[in-house]
C-alpha positions as CSV (number, residue, x, y, z in Angstrom):
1,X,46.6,2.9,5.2
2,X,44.7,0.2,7.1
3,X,42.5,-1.9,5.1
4,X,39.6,-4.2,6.7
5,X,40.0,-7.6,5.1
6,X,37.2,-9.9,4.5
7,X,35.9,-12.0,1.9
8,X,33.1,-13.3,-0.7
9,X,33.1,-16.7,-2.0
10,X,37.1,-17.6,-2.2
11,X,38.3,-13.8,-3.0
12,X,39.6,-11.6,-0.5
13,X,38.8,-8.0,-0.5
14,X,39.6,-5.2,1.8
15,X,37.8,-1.8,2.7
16,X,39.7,1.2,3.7
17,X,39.4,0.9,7.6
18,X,38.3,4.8,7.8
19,X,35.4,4.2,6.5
20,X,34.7,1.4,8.9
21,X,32.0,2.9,11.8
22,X,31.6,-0.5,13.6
23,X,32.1,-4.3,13.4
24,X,29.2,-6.1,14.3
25,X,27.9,-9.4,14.6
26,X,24.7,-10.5,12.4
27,X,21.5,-9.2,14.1
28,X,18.0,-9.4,12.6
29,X,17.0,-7.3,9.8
30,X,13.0,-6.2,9.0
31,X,12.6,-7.5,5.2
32,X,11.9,-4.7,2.6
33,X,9.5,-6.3,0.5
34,X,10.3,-6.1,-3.5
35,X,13.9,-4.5,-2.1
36,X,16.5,-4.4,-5.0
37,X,19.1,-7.3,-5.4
38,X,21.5,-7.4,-2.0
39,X,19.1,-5.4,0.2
40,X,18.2,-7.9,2.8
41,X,16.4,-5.3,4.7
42,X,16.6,-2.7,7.8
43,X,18.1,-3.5,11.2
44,X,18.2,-1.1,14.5
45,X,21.3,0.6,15.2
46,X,20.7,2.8,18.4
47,X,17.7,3.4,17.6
48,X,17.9,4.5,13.9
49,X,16.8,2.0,10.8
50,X,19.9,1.5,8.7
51,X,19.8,-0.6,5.1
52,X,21.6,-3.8,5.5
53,X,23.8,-5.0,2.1
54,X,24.5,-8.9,1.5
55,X,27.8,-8.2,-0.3
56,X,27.6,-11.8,-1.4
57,X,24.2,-11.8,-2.7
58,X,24.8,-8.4,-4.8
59,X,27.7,-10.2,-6.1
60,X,26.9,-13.7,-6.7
61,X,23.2,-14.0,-6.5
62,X,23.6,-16.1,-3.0
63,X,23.5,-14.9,0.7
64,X,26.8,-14.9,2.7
65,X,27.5,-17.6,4.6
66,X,26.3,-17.6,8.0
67,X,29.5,-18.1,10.0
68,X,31.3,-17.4,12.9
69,X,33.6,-15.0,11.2
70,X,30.6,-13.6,9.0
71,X,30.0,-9.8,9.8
72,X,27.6,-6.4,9.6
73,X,30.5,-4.0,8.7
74,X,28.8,-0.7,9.8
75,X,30.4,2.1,7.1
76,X,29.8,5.9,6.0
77,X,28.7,5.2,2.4
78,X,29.2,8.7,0.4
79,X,25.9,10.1,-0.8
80,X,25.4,13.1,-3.5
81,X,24.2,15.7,-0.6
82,X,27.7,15.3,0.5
83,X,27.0,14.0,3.9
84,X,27.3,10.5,4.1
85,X,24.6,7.9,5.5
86,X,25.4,4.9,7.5
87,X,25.0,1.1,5.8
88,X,25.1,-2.5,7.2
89,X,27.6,-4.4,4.9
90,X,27.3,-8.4,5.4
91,X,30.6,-10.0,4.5
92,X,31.9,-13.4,5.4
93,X,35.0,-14.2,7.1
94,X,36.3,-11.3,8.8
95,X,39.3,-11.7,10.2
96,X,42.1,-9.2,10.3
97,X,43.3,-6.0,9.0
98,X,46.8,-4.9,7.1
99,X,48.7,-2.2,6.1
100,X,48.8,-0.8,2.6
101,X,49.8,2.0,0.5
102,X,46.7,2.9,-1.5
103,X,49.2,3.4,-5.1
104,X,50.4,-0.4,-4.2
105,X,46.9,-1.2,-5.3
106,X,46.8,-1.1,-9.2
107,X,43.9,-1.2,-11.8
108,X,43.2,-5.1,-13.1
109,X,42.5,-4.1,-16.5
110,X,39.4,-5.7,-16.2
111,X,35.7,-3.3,-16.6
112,X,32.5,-4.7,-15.0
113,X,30.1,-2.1,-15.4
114,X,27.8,-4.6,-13.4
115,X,30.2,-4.5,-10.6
116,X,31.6,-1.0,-10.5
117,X,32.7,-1.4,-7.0
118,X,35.2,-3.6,-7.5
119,X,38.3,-1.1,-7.8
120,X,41.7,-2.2,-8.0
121,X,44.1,-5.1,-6.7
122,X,47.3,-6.0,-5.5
123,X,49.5,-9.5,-4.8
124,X,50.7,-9.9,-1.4
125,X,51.6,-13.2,0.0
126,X,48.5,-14.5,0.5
127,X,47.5,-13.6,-3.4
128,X,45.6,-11.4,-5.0
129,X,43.3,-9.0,-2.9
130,X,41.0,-6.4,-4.5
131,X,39.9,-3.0,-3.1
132,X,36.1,-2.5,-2.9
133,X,34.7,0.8,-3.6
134,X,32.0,1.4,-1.1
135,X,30.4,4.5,-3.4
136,X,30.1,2.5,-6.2
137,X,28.6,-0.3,-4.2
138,X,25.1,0.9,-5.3
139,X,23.1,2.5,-8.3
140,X,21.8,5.7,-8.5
141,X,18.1,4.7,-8.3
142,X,18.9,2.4,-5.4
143,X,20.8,5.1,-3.7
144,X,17.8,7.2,-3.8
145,X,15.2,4.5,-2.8
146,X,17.4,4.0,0.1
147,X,18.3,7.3,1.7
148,X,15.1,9.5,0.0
149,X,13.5,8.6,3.4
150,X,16.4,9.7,5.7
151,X,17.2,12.9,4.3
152,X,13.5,14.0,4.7
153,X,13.1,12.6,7.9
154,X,15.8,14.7,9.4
């Protein structure tokens, strides 16, 4: 499988490239006033408002970096209607993809039920690198705040 590489803070992570719409650079988001932690707000994607996700801040409570290499990672996230709606992902230093079997990635023994997205890891030569779960990015009554609005819409 092909794995988008990126990370957050010092810690590499890697998304499973299928799920991967579009790599794009930062653009301007519209604020969501009283948004949950890691929403930074809507931005215009051909037309149609897509929710934009600081990885970083959901994680560690800061914004990402703004960088060169610092990216809005375009993905399907999965949602319970089964057909799945399209999120901005900001994540810092973008930089390459590689080639993994998904059993080569094993579970770290470690539970954070406040981070239920981080799924499992493997060692390659550049150390350890960690699989994020893009369903589990979000909870269930951010979900709904989020894509309530969409699925009515349409």
């Amino acid at each position: 499988m092909l794995f988008l590489i990126f990370e957050l803070g010092n810690d590499r992570y890697a998304i499973d490239a299928r799920q991967v719409v579009e790599i794009l650079p930062l653009v301007h988001t519209k604020q969501l006033p009283h948004a949950p932690a890691g929403i930074v707000g809507l931005f215009n994607y051909r037309g149609s408002p897509v929710p934009a996700i600081d990885l970083s801040e959901l994680a560690f409570g800061r914004p990402a970096a703004r960088r060169l290499s610092t990216r809005l990672l375009l993905v399907h996230y999965p949602t319970e209607e089964g057909s799945p709606a399209l999120v901005g992902l900001i994540v810092e230093r973008v930089t390459r993809t590689a080639r993994h079997e998904a059993l080569e990635f094993v579970r770290s023994g470690v539970r954070n039920t406040r981070a239920p997205y981080l799924g499992p890891v493997l060692v390659d030569s550049d150390g350890m690198l960690q699989r994020l779960e893009i369903g589990e990015l979000l909870p269930a009554a951010t979900r709904s705040l989020l894509f309530a609005a969409t699925d009515g819409a349409r």
